[in-house]
N, C-alpha and C positions, 0 to 999 in steps of 0.2 A: 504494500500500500504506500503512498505517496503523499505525504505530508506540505501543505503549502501555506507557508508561512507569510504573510502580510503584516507590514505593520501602520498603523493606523497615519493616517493622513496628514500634514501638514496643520498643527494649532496656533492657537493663537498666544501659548507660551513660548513654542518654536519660535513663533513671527518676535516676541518679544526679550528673548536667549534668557529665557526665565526655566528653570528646574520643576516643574509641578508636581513629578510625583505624581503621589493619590490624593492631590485637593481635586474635591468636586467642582463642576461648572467649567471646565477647561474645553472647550469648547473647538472647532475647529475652524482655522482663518479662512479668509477668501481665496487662497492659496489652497487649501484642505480641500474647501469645498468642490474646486475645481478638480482636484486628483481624485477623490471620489467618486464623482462624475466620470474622470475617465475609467476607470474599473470596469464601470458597466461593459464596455467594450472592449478591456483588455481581460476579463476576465469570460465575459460570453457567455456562452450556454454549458457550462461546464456540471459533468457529476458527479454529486457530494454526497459522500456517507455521511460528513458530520461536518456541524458548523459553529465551532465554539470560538468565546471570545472573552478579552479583557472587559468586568464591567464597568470600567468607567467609560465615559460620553463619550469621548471621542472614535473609541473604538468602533462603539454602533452606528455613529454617524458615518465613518469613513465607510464601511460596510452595506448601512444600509441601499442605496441609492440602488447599489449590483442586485441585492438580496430582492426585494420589492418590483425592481424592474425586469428582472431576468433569471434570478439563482431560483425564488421560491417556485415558479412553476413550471422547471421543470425538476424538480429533487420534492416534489410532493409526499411528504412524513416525517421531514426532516427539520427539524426546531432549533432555532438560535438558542446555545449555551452558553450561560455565562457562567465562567471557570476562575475561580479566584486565586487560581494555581496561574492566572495569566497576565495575572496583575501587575501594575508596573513594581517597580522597585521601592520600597516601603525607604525613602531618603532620611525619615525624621523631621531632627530640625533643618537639615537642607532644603525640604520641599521649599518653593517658593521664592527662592533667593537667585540671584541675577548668578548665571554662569560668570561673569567675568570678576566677580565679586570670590564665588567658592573657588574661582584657581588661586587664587592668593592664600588661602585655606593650608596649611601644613598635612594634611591629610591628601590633599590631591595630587600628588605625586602616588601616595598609593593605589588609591582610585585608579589611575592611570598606567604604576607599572608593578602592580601588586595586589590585582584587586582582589583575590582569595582569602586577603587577611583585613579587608579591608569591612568595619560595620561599623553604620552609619548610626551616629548620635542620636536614640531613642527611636532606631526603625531595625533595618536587620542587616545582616553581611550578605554579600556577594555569592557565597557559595551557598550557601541557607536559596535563594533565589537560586540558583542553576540547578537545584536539586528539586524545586518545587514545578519548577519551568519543565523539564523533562519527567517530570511523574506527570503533568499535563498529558505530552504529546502519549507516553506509553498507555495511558488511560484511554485519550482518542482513538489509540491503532484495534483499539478492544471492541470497537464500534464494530457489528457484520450486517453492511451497507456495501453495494457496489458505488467507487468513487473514491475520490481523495476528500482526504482529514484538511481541512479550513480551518487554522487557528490564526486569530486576528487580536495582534499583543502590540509592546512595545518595544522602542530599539534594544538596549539592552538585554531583555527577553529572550530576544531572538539571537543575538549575539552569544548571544551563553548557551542554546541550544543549537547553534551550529556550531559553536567550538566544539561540544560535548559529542556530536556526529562523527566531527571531523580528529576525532582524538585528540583536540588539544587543551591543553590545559588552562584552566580559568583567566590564566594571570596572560594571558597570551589573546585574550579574546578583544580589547582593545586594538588588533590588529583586522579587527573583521570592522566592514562599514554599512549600517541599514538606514536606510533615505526612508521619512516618512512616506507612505506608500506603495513602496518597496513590494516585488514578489518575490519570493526564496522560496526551493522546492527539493526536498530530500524523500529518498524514495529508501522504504524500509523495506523493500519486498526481498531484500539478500541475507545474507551470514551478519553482512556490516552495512551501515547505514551508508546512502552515497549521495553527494550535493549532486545535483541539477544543473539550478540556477540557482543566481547569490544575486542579491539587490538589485533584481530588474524593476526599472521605474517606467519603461515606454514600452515593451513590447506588449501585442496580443496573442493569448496565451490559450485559447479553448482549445486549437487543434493541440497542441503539445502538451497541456492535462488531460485528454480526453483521448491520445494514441494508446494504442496497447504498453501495459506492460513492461520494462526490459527487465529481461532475466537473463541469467547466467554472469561469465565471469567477464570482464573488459580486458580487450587487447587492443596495443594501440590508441589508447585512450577510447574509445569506443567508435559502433557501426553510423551511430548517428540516427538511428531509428526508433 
């Protein structure tokens, strides 16, 4: 099965290089609103076994537009989850405060090249989230729906769940980049999990979630099919 990782659209803390975490009403910018819009048609007629998501707003909003216009009819049984395993990252007293502000921060160096030792002033550490992040996705793959697993989170999130894919270690995942709105697509159907795609923000995507299958082993980097 094939896991496809979105992350929620362009907000209006983005727009404002503001840290929000899990405060409520963060809402997404006129920027968001447009990349959500485009989904509809980068994502197309695609089919879902399951459709889980971070519950904060942004998430269902980025979401929504494809789901209502295109996703619900044709994946008829198939109900938006809200998974609190998807949740952003619990910052603490960080949420809120101006990026340019926390890099001046003595801790953001480890944030940065340490993040596994890194937990954040009355919220949680880093690995605590990689671990709650991937008891998501192993939980979705349990879904038995014909389709790919839709988990709709945020950058970090998903960073920490592709590192964890891709064998690397936590403190190494600041090396991976996810653009709001971003598609990522790792496909669990082997021994070992295998990326796809990694932060695609233009392409349209329904033929290539919607082709059979690949199985077996890569040679060559693979067939291409």
């Amino acid at each position: 099965m094939q896991v496809v990782l979105i992350r929620h659209a362009h907000s209006i803390a983005n727009a404002r290089g503001v840290l929000s975490g899990r405060i409520a009403g963060v809402h997404l910018s006129p920027l968001g609103i447009t990349q959500s819009q485009e989904l509809i048609s980068r994502l197309g007629a695609i089919k879902v076994a399951a459709l889980w998501l971070s519950p904060l707003e942004r998430c269902l909003e980025s979401i929504s537009p494809w789901w209502d216009g295109v996703g619900k009819k044709h994946n008829r049984g198939v109900d938006i989850v809200k998974d609190r395993n998807l949740l952003e990252v619990d910052y603490g007293k960080w949420s809120g405060k101006k990026l340019s502000v926390l890099a001046t921060n003595k801790s953001w160096k480890t944030v940065q090249n340490n993040p596994s030792a890194m937990y954040f002033p009355l919220g949680e550490g880093m690995a605590a989230m990689q671990e709650r992040a991937m008891r998501a996705v192993h939980e979705s793959l349990k879904v038995k729906r014909k389709g790919v697993v839709v988990l709709v989170s945020h950058g970090d999130i998903i960073k920490s769940i592709v590192a964890s894919c891709l064998g690397m270690h936590l403190d190494d995942f600041q090396r991976i980049v996810i653009d709001p709105a971003s598609i990522s697509i790792i496909d669990f159907g082997g021994t070992r999990p295998r990326v796809l795609l990694l932060n695609d923000s233009r392409s349209h995507l329904e033929s290539f979630i919607n082709a059979p299958l690949r199985h077996g082993n890569l040679l060559g980097g693979g067939a291409g099919k």
